[in-house]
N, C-alpha and C positions, 0 to 999 in steps of 0.2 A: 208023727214022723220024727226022726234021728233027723238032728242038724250035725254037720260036721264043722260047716265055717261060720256060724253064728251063734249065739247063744240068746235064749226065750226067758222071759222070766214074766209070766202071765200075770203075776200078782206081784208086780215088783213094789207098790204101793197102791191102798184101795181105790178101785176104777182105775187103776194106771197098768199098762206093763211095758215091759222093755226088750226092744231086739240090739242086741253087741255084735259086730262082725267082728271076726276073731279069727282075723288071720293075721297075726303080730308081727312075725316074722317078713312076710310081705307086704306090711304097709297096710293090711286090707285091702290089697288090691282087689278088683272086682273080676270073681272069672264067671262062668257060665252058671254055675254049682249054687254056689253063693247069691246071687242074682234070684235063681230059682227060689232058692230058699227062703229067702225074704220075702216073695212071693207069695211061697204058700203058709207061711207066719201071717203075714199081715193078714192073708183072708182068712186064716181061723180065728187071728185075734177082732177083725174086723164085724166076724158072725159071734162071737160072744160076748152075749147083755152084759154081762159085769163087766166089761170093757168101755170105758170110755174116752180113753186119749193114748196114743202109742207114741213110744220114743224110739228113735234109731240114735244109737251113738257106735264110735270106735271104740279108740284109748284116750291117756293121753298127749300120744305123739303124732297118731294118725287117725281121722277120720274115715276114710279111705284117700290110697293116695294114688286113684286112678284103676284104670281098667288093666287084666291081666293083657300084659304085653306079650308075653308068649303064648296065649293061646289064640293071638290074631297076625301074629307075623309073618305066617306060613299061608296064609287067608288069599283065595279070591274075591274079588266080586261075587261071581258067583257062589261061593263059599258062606261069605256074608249073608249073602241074601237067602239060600238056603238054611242057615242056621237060625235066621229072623229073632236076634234078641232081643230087639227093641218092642216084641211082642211083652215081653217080661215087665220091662217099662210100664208101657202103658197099663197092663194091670195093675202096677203098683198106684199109680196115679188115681186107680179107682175107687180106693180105697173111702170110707165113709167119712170113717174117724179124724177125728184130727188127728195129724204125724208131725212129731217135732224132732227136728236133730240136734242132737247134743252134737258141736263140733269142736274136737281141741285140735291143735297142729293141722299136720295138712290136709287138705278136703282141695285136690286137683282133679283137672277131668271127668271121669265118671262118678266120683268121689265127690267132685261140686257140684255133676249135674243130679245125683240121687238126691243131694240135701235142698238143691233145690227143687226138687221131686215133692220134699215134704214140705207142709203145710205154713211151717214156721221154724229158723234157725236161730239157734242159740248157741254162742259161740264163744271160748276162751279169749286170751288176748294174745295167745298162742298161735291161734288160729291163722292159715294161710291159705286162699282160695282164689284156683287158679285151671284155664283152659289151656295147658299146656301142649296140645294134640300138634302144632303146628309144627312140632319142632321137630315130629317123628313125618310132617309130610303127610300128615293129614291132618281132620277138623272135628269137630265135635259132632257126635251124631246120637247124644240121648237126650238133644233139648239146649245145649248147651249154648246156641248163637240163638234161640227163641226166647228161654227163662231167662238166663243171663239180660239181653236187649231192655226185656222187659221189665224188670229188675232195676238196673243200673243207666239205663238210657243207649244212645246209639254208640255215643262217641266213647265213655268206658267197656262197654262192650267189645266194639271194634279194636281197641288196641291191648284190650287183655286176651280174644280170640286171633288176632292177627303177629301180634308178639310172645305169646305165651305168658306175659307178663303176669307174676302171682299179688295177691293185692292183701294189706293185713286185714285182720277183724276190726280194725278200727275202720280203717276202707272203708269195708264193707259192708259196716252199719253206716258210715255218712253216707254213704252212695243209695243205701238203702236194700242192699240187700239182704240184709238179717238182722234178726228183730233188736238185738241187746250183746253186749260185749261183757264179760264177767273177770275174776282171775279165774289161772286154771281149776284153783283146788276147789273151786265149786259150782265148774260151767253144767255140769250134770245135777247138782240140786237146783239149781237157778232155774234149769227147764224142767225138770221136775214141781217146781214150785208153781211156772206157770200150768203145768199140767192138771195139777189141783185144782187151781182158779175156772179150767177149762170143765175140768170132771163135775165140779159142782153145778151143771149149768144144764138142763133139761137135752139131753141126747137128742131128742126130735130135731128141736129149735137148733142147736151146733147142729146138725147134719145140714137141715135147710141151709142155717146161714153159709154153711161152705161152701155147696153148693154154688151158689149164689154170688158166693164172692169169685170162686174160680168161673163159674158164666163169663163177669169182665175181661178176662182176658183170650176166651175162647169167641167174641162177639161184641158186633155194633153194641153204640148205648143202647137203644131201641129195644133190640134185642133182649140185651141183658136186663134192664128195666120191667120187661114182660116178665122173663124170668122171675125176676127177683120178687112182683108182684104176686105170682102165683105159691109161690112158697112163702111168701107173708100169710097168705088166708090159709096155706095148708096148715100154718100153727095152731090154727084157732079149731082144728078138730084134734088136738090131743089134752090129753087131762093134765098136761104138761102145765099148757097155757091157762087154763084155769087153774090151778094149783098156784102157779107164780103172780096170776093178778092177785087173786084173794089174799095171798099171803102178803100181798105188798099192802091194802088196804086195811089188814087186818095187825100190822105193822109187827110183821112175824118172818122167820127164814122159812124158807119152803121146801118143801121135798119132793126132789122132782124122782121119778122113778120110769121117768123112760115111755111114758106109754101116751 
């Protein structure tokens, strides 16, 4: 597939690759197109073995700075709801792999809610992330008053959804929403760096564990405790897991190859 508002770079570093949204000129805003395309990147990078950790980033100045505003201003309800973006979304969300956003400058609205979409944010000191939707008269609708809440708790939540108020990368690593705060000139090796650390580690077992770890927030402990049990023992049928005990007793690095 031809991207027009992203850029792929399958082999951007070995087991690693990279999607750019690349619309410079608007912020990266996010319109229909773009959205799509991310889409169907992540699931071909998501079905190829040599893949094992994907990064979303911007620029330096934008992350994404929010959803395209004019191709919803003209918008019904009905309009909406017919169009069902948030179909897009949720595919993204399905994604196996682990997804890291590299964020520098702003990451607003749509733009906050995709990176909180991915798995793990890493973010400049640049960085400004913010549910700004109130201000146009309406509220967040890709996750943003659920992941946000959950994220950062009730009460920063509520006052960055209800005021639009944007919060720094310092924020929002104390607050807990992204993982590490960096300078700019290296907020994209920095998560690239952890991308390594992520690649090097038996694909099976990172699949389970994500799994497992997004289970807590989609359910009870109970729940998610079953969950997370059952993908404990599923480790133990791949050669993944015997590869990494042996090599730990045999006081050796291991090679894990996915299977």
């Amino acid at each position: 597939m031809t991207y027009e508002f992203i850029l792929v770079e399958s082999q951007f570093q070995p087991h690693i690759s990279l999607i750019r949204l690349n619309r410079p000129k608007e912020l990266n805003a996010l319109n229909l197109q773009l959205m799509q395309e991310i889409k169907h990147a992540l699931y071909e990078l998501d079905n190829n073995e040599d893949v094992r950790c994907i990064i979303i980033t911007g620029n330096e100045k934008a992350f994404a700075a929010g959803a395209d505003i004019k191709q919803m201003e003209s918008k019904t309800a009905i309009d909406m709801l017919k169009i069902d973006q948030f179909e897009t979304w949720d595919q993204i969300r399905k994604t196996k792999k682990p997804v890291i956003a590299a964020v520098s400058g702003f990451c607003l609205g749509g733009g906050c809610e995709l990176a909180m979409t991915c798995d793990m944010i890493v973010a400049s000191e640049t960085a400004k992330f913010g549910q700004p939707e109130i201000k146009l008269a309406i509220m967040p609708g890709a996750g943003g008053t659920q992941r946000l809440t959950r994220a950062v708790g009730k009460a920063l939540a509520m006052e960055m959804v209800l005021t639009g108020k944007f919060i720094s990368a310092q924020e929002a690593f104390d607050s807990g929403l992204i993982n590490r705060v960096v300078p700019e000139e290296i907020y994209l090796d920095e998560a690239v760096k952890l991308a390594k650390e992520i690649a090097q580690q038996s694909p099976i077992a990172i699949r389970l564990a994500k799994e497992s770890v997004l289970k807590a927030f989609d359910s009870g402990l109970q729940e998610g405790l079953f969950f997370e049990r059952k993908n404990f023992y599923m480790c133990f049928a791949s050669e993944d897991q015997k590869e990494g005990m042996n090599a730990f007793v045999e006081k050796r690095k291991p090679e894990f190859k996915g299977k």
